[in-house]
C-alpha positions, -999 to 999 in steps of 0.1 A, spaced: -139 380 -407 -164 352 -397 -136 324 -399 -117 346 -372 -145 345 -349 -149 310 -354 -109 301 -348 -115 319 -318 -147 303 -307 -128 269 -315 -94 285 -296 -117 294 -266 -132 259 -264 -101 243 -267 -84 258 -239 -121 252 -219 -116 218 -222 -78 214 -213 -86 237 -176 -118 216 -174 -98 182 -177 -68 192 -155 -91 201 -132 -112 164 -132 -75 142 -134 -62 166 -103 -94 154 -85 -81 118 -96 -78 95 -65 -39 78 -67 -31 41 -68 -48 33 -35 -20 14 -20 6 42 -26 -23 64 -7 -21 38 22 14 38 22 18 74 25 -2 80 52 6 67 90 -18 38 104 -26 53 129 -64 32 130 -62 -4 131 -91 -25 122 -108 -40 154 -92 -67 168 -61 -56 151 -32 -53 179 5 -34 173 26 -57 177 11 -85 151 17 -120 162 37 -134 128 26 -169 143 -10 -158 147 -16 -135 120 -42 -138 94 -34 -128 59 -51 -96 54 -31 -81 88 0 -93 77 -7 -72 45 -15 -41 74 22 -42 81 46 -19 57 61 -37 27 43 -68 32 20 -74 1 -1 -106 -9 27 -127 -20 47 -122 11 21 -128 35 13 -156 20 49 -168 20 51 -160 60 21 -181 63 34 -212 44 71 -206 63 53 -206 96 33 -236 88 63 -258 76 86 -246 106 63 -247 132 57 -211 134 85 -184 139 108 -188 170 120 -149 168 112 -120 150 147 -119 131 138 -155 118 111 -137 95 141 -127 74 145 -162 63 110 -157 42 113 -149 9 111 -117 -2 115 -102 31 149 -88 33 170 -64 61 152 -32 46 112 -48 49 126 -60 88 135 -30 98 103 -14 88 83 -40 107 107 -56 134 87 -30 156 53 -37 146 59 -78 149 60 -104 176 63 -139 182 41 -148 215 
């Protein structure tokens, strides 16, 4: 009879655990760029303007724009600085890894004067 009880003191703590740890991962933050991502920027950082000079931009407010990551702001940088900086928006298409898809979430959001 004692084993029961302890099977079900065992049982009890088990399942304790499990709701206690489902709990603590559902509290979990996500990936913090998929956050980002999912949410609308609606507050820039100051001195951050909509639209984003590509000829003027730094880096880390290139990276504000949707679909434009560390590797392809740092591509628009280098494209700008061996072209002479971007005559039109649609030239940014001609850096790579920004394709008609990543345009046509930004071409909004950019500009060239």
């Amino acid at each position: 009879m004692k084993d029961i009880g302890k099977a079900r003191f065992i049982i009890f703590l088990l399942g304790l655990f499990l709701t206690v740890s489902v709990f603590f991962i559902a509290l979990l933050p996500v990936n913090s760029h998929e956050l980002l991502k999912a949410q609308p920027k609606t507050t820039l950082p100051e001195g951050v303007h909509i639209p984003i000079n590509i000829n003027t931009a730094h880096k880390e407010t290139l990276c504000l724009l949707d679909g434009i990551w560390n590797t392809t702001a740092d591509n628009i940088i280098t494209y700008r600085e061996e072209h002479g900086g971007f005559k039109t928006i649609e030239e940014i298409k001609n850096v790579r890894r920004i394709g008609e898809n990543t345009f046509e979430k930004i071409k909004n959001y950019i500009c060239v004067d």
